[in-house]
C-alpha positions, -999 to +999 in steps of 0.1 A: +000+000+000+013+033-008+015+060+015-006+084+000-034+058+002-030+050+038-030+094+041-060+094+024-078+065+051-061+082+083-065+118+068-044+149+089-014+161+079+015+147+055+048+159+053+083+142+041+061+125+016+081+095-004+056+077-030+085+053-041+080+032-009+053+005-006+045-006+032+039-039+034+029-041+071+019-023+104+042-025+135+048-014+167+072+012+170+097-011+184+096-038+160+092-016+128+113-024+097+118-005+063+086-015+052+065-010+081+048+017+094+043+024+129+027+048+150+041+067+179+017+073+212+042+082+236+073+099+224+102+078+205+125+053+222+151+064+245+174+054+215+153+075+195+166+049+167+133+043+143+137+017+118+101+022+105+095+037+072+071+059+081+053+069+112+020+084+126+025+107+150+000+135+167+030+165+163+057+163+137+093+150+149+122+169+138+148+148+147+131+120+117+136+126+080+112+101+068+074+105+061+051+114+088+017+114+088+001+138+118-032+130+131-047+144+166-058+106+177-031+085+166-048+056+180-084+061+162-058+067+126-043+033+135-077+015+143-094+028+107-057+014+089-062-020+104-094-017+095-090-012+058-059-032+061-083-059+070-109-054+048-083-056+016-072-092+029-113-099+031-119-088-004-097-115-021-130-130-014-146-164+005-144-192-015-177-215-012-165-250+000-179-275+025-148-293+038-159-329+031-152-341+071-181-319+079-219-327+085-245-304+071-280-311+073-298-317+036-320-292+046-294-263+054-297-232+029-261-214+025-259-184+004-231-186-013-199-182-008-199-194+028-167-214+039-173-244+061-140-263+077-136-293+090-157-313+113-179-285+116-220-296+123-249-279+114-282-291+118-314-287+101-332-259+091-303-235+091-297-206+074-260-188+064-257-158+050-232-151+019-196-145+026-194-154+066-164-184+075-172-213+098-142-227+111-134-259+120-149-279+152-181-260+154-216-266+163-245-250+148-279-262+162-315-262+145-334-233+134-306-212+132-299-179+116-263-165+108-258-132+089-237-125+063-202-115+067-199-137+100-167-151+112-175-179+137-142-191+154-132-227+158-147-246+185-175-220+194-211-242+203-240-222+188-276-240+196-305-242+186-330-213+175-299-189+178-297-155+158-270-135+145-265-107+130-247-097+100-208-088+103-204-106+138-178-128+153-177-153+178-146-162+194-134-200+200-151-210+230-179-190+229-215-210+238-246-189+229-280-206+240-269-230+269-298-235+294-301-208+321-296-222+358-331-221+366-344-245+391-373-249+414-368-261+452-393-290+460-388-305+495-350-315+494-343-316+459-344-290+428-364-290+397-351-284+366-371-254+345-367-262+310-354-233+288-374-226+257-361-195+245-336-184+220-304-161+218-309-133+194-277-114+185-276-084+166-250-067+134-216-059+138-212-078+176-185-093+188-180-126+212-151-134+232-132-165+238-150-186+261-184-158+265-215-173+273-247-164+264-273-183+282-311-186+265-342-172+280-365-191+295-398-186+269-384-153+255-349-144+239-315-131+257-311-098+233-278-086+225-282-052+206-262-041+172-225-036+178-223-049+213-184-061+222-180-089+248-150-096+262-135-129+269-149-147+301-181-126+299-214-149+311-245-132+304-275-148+318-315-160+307-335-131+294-309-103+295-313-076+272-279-060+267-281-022+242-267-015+216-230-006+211-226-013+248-191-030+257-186-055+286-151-063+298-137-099+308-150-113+339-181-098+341-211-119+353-242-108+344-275-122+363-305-134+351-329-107+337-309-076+338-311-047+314-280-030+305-292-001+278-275+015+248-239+030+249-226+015+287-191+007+298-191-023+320-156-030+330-139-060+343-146-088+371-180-069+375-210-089+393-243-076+384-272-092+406-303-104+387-333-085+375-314-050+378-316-022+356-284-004+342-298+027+322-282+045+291-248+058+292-238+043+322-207+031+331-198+006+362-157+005+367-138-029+374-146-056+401-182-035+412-213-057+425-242-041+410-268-048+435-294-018+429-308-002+396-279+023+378-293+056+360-286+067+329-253+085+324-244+073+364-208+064+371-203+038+400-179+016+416-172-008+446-195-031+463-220-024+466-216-002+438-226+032+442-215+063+426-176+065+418-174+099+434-194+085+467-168+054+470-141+075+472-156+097+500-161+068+518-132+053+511-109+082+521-132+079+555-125+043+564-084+050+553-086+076+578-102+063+604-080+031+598-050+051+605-062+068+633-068+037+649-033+022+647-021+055+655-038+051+691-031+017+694-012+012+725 
């Protein structure tokens, strides 16, 4: 790719322009070579030796002769180049093939070109959309529906009456539509409640290794358009998680809770059942949500409350902490 391409995806300013150089990869600033380019977040190395042939950088560096792209987010210009980087290695194009140690049902409808690998299953009255990639070892259930331009990772369990959305991937590991742990107590022992519902998934959402997505109970578990899940993520029966809201590793999500659109839920969070998080809200790393967050609302600790709150309270129990083994005789 030229340079003056990659100018014209990450736009901002371009000085020390060379047009005889082709990159042929992205790199960190460390590992650069002649062909790369790399971006620079934080300064140059103590060395301040660059072997990159070009850089991104937010102000222009003196000290380097070579070209230099200037953008005021360096890290959104490097997220749109990987992007079209990756989007010019998807064009070469799926080619339609069933690998023949696979097992799809007669009744299956793929649109071609979908790519199926090896000892992948699929079972009746599925439907794939054009241009998505099974890979090998997974299982797709009954009644399903995949999107087009899906990526579905190997060993990921997708079951029956499960939904997804166009330009969605789900990591290896990943189960969507597992029971929910629903039981009844009756005298010493507990009955099972069968699970009936579905998992419906919407566009552009990502899965994470090893995410689970448990099915409702007679309804679906909703996962709204351009949701990102981290790896280790379980979200439980009948949740209904907004759009582009993202939900970092760790996070347990109890049965029944609303998260709405646009919320940051960080790591190791524990979010009790049947609780409402509202728009725009954000709940920071290893919080219990126990009560009902409002929109916009930014909490922490357990149990959570708002961030600014914790800190109070915090600050409180340090002092009085100290105070104490300050008197102790």
């Amino acid at each position: 790719m030229k340079l003056s391409d990659i100018h014209s995806i990450v736009g901002g300013d371009y000085i020390n322009p060379n047009e005889e150089i082709t990159i042929t990869g992205i790199q960190s600033l460390e590992h650069a070579g002649p062909f790369d380019i790399a971006f620079v977040f934080r300064g140059l190395p103590e060395s301040n030796a660059v072997s990159a042939a070009a850089i991104v950088t937010k102000t222009p560096i003196t000290t380097l002769s070579i070209p230099q792209i200037i953008s005021n987010n360096p890290r959104l210009a490097m997220t749109k180049l990987l992007q079209a980087w990756v989007a010019r290695e998807a064009a070469q194009g799926v080619d339609h093939a069933t690998h023949m140690l696979s097992s799809v049902h007669e009744s299956v409808t793929l649109t071609a070109p979908v790519h199926i690998g090896a000892f992948v299953s699929i079972g009746k009255n599925t439907r794939i959309g054009s241009n998505t990639i099974i890979h090998p070892n997974v299982t797709i259930g009954d009644d399903c529906i995949i999107g087009n331009d899906c990526t579905i990772h190997s060993n990921a369990s997708i079951y029956n009456k499960t939904i997804i959305g166009s330009h969605s991937i789900v990591h290896s590991g990943a189960v969507l539509g597992g029971d929910g742990f629903g039981y009844e107590k009756v005298a010493q022992s507990w009955e099972k409640i069968p699970h009936i519902g579905s998992v419906v998934v919407g566009d552009n959402v990502e899965i994470g290794c090893n995410a689970c997505i448990d099915k409702g109970c007679l309804g679906p578990t909703r996962i709204g358009n351009g949701v990102k899940l981290d790896n280790f993520v379980h979200i439980a029966h009948n949740c209904c998680i907004g759009d582009s809201t993202v939900i970092a590793g760790g996070t347990l999500v109890g049965g029944s809770v609303v998260i709405g659109s646009q919320c940051i839920i960080a790591g190791n969070v524990a979010i009790a059942d049947n609780r409402t998080i509202e728009d725009g809200a954000t709940v920071l790393g290893n919080a219990g949500v126990t009560r009902n967050i409002l929109k916009g609302q930014v909490v922490s600790g357990f149990p959570a409350r708002l961030h600014k709150d914790n800190l109070k309270k915090n600050a409180f129990l340090n002092r009085l902490y100290d105070q104490a083994i300050e008197n102790k005789p």
